[in-house]
C-alpha positions as CSV (number, residue, x, y, z in Angstrom):
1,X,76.4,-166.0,-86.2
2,X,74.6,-168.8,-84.5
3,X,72.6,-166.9,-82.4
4,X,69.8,-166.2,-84.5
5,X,67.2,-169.2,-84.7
6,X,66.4,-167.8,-88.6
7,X,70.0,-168.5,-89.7
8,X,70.3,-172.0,-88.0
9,X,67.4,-173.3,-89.5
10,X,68.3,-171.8,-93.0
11,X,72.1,-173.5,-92.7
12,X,70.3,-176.7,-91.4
13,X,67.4,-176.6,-94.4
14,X,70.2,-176.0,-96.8
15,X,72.6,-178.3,-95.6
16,X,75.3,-175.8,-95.5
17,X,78.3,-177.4,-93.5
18,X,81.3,-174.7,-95.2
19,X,81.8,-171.3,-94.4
20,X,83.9,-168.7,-96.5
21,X,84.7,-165.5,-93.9
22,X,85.3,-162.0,-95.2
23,X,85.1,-159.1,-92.8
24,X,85.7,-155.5,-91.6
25,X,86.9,-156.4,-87.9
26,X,89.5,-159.3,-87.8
27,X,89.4,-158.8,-84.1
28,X,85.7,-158.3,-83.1
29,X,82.9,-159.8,-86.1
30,X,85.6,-162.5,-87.7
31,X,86.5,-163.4,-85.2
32,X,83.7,-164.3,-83.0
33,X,82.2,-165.8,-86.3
34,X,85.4,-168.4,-86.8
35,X,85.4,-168.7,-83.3
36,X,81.7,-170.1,-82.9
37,X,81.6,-171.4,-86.1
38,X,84.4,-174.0,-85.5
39,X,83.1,-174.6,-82.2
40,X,79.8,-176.0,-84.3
41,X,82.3,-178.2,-86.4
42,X,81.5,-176.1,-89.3
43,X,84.4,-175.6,-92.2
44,X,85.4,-172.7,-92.3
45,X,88.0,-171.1,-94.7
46,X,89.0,-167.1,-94.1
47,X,89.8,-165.2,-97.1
48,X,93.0,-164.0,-96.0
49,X,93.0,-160.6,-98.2
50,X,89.5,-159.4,-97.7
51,X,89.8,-158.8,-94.0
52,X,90.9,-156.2,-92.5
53,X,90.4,-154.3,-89.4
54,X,90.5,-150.7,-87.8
55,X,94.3,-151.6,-86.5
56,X,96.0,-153.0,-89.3
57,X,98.8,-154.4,-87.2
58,X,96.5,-157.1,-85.7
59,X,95.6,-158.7,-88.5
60,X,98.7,-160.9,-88.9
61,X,97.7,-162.2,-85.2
62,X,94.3,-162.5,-85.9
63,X,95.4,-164.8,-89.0
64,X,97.4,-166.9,-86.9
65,X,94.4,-167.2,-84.1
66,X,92.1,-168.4,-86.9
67,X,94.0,-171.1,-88.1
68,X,94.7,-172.1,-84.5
69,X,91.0,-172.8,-84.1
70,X,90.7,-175.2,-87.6
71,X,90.1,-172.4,-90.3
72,X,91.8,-172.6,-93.6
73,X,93.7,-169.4,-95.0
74,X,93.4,-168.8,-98.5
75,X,92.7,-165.4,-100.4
76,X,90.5,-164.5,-102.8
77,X,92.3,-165.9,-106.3
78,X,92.7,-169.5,-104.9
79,X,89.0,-169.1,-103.6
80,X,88.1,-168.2,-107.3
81,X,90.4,-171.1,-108.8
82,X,89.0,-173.7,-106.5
83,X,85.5,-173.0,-106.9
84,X,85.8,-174.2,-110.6
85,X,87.9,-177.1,-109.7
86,X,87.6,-178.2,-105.8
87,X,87.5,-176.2,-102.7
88,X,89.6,-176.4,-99.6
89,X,86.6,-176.8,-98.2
90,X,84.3,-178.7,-100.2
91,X,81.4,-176.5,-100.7
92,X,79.2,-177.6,-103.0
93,X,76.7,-175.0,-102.6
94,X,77.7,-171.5,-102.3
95,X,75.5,-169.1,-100.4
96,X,76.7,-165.2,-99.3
97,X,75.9,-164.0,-96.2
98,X,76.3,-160.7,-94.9
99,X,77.0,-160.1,-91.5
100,X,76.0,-156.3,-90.8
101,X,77.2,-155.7,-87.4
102,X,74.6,-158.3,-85.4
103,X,72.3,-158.7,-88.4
104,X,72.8,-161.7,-90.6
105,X,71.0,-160.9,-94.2
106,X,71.3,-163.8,-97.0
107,X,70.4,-164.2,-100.1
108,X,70.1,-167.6,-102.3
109,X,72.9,-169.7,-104.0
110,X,75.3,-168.1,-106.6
111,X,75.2,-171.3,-108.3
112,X,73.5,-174.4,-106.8
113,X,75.6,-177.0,-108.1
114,X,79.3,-177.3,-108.7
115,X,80.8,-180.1,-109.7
């Protein structure tokens, strides 16, 4: 994800420190995205129910290997809850991001300011 000099300076303009991490390949995309993410000291929280991967068997592992590295589990219904109240990671700003294989494709915030 932090290979692209576009995205970098879009996170850094937007002073976007927390990541929320959905995927289709809990051992290849998600990863590589927690992985280097973390490494940045990012935030990152995986949504524990929206990713999956093309051995369904792995994903308990891969939960466990996320954590290990500083992410916060939750799953989409807490994600939900907390946005109205507070996060586990204390977005304040919610942007989506897309990550399409190796393009990264954004789009601005769902709602700019939640307090």
């Amino acid at each position: 994800m932090l290979t692209s000099a576009e995205f970098v300076d879009f996170i850094e303009k937007n002073e976007i420190t927390d990541f929320y991490i959905t995927g289709a390949d809990a051992a290849i995309c998600v990863k590589s995205s927690c992985f280097n993410l973390r490494k940045a000291k990012y935030n990152v929280c995986v949504l524990s129910d929206c990713v999956t991967s093309y051995d369904k068997k792995q994903i308990p592992e891969m939960l466990k290997y996320y954590q290990s590295k500083g992410c916060i589990l939750i799953d989409s219904k807490e994600l939900l809850k907390n946005i109205v109240f507070e996060s586990p990671c204390s977005s304040r700003q919610i942007f989506v991001f897309y990550v399409n294989n190796t393009n990264i494709i954004f789009n601005s915030p769902i709602n700019s300011t939640i307090d």
